[in-house]
C-alpha positions in Angstrom: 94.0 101.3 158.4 93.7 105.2 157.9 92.9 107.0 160.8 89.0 107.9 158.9 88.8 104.1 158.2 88.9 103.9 162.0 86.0 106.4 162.8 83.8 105.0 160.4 84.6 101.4 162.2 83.8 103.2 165.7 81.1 104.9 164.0 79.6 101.6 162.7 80.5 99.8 166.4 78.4 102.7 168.0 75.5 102.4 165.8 75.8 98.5 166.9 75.2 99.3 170.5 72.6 102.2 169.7 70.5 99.1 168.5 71.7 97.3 171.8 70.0 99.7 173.5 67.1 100.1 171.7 66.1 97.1 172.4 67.0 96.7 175.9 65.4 100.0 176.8 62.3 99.0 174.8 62.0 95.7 177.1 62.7 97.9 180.0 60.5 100.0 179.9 56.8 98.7 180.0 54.7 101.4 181.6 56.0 104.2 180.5 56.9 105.9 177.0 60.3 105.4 175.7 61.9 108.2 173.7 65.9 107.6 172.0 68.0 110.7 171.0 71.3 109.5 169.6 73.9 112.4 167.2 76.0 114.9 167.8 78.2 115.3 171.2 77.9 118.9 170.8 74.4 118.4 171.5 74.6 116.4 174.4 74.4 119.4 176.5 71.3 120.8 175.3 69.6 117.3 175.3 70.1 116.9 179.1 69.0 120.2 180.2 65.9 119.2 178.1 65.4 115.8 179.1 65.8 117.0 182.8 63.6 120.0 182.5 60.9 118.0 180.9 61.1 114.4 183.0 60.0 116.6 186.5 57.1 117.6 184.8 56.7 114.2 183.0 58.4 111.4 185.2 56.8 108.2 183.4 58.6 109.4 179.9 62.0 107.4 180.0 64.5 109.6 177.7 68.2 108.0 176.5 70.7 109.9 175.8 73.8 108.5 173.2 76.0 110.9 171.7 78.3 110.1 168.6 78.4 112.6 165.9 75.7 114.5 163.1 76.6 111.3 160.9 75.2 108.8 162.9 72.4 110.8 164.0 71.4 110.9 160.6 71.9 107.2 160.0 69.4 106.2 163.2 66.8 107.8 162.2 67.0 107.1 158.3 66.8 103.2 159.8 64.1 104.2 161.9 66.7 103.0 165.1 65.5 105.6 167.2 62.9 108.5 167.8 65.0 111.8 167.7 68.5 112.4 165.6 70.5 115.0 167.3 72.4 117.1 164.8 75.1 120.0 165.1 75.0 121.0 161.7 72.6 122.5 158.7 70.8 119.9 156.8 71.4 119.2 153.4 69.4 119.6 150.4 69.1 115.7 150.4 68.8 115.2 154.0 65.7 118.1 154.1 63.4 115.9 151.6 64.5 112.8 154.2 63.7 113.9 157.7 61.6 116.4 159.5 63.8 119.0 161.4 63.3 121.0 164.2 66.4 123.5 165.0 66.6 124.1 169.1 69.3 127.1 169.4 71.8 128.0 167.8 75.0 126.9 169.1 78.7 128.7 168.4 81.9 126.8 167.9 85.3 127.9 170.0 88.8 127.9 168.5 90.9 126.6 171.6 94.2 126.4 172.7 96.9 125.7 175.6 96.4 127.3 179.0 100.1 128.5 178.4 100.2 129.7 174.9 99.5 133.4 175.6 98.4 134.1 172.3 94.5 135.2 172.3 93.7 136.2 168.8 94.0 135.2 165.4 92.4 136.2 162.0 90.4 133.9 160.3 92.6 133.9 157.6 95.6 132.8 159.5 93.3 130.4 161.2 92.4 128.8 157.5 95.8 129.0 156.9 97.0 126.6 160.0 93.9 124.0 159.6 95.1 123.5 155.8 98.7 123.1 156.7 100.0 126.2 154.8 100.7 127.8 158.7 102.4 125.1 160.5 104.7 127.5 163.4 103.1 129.3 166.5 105.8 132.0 165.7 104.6 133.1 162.3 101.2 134.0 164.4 103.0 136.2 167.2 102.8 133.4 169.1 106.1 130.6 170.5 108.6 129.2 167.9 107.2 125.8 168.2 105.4 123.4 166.0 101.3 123.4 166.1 99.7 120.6 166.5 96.5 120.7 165.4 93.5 118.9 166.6 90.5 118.0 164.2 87.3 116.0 164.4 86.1 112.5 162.5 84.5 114.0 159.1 80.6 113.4 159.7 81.1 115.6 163.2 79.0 119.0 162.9 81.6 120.8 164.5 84.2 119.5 161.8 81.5 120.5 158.8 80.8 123.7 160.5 84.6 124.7 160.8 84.9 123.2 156.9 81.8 125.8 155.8 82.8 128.9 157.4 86.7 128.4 157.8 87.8 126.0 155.0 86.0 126.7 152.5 84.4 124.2 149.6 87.9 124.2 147.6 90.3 123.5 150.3 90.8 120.6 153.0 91.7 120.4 156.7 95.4 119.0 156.3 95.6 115.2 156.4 98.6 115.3 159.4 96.5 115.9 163.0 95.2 114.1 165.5 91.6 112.9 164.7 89.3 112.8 168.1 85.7 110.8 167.9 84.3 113.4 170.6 84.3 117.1 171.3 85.6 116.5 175.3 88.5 114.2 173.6 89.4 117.3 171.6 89.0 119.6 174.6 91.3 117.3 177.1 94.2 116.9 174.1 94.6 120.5 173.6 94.4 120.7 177.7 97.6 118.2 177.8 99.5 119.5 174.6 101.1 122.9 174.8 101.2 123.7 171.1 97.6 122.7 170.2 95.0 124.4 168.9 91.7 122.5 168.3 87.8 124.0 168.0 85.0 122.4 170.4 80.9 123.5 170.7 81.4 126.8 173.2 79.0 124.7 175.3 82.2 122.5 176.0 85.1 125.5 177.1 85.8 125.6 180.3 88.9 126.5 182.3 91.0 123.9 181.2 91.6 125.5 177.8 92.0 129.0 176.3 89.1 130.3 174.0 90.7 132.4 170.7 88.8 135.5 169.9 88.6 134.9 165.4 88.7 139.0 164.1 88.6 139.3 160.1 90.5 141.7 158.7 88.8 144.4 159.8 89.4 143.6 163.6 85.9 142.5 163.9 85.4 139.9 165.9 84.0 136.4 164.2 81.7 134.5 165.7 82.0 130.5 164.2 77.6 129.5 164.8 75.7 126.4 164.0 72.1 125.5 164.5 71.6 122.6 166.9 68.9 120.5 165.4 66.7 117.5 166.1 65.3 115.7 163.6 62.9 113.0 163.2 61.3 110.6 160.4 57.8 111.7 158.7 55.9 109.9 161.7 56.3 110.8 165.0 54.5 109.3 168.0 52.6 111.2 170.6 55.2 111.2 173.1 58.3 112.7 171.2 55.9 114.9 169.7 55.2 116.4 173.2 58.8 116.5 173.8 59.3 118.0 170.9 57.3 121.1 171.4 58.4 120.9 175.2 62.4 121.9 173.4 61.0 124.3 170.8 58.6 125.9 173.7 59.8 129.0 175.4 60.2 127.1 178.8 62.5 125.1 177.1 64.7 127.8 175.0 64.6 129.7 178.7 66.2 126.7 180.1 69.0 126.3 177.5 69.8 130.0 178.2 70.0 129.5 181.5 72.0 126.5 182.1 73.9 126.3 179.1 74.8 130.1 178.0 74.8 132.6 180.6 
């Protein structure tokens, strides 16, 4: 079995257990309002600073939390599975005339590496050039005379569409031989444990374990790699996500997601 046969197995496994919880959650819970946000990893973060910000003000409102990727977000709310999708990518044309959107903050991408390679920049061009397999030596960057090994994510992740639309390109493809991770914190501990990795990860995700790569164009400008962070829901939306809703779109809650996630 390829290795995308394999996501879309775990994707369709997850999906499973969404529905698991669903209905446990929904026998659970008989007092209070139930609310289900199921996508993107990359917008775990942001959905727990929410769902914690919001739950002291509003205990009885039980929130669950599943991550996955932009994919499946898509797909649990198109089956009407759950109440909010959580995305990590733009919407397209098809998926706008499907859902309702509402786009949180705007979350950038980090190109990451090895605490021991010492390199620290690249161009975006050389960086296109090692995700589509025509770069394939640290050395012919500046950096090691070793192999990279490059890191990707499962198509159907926002951060793998994200790197496709402003570092791929529509004409080319992310080379077919790297490592495939399901999660953005996979991706973050194999480049931690692999010297001559590179891999890219929501910023929201870097920590010290991993060196962040400043992208410069060709004008030694530095690049920033962004994404909007999105929930979405179907055309009906009951009382409680709707006040949830406004709650992450509010300026209490855009202060909080500052706060905790990017300062």
């Amino acid at each position: 079995m390829s290795q995308q046969g394999m996501v879309n197995g775990v994707r369709n496994i997850a999906l499973l257990l969404i529905i698991i919880i669903v209905l446990v959650s929904g026998c659970a819970d008989k007092e209070g309002e139930t609310i289900r946000i199921v996508g993107s990893t990359s917008m775990q973060p942001v959905s727990e600073v929410l769902v914690e910000g919001y739950q002291e003000q509003h205990p009885n409102v039980k929130i669950f939390i599943q991550g996955g990727d932009s994919e499946l977000g898509i797909r649990s709310i198109k089956n009407d599975i759950v109440e909010i999708g959580a995305l990590s990518r733009p919407l397209n044309k098809e998926e706008q005339e499907m859902v309702k959107a509402y786009e949180v903050a705007n979350d950038s991408i980090s190109i990451i590496t090895n605490k021991n390679n010492k390199l620290d920049t690249l161009r975006l061009q050389q960086l296109h050039d090692i995700f589509t397999g025509k770069i394939t030596n640290w050395k012919e960057v500046g950096g090691h005379d070793s192999f990279i090994s490059v890191i990707s994510r499962e198509q159907g992740s926002g951060t793998y569409n994200v790197l496709k639309d402003i570092v791929i390109g529509e004409n080319k493809e992310i080379l077919k031989n790297v490592s495939v991770m399901n999660s953005t914190g996979a991706v973050r501990t194999s480049v931690s444990i692999d010297e001559n990795a590179i891999g890219y990860i929501s910023s929201n995700y870097a920590d010290e374990s991993i060196n962040v790569i400043e992208i410069i164009d060709d004008g030694n400008r530095s690049v920033t790699l962004s994404r909007p962070l999105i929930y979405i829901t179907g055309e009906e939306v009951d009382d409680a996500t709707k006040q949830f809703l406004d709650y992450a779109l509010s300026s209490e809650g855009k202060e909080i997601i500052n706060q905790k996630l990017y300062n």
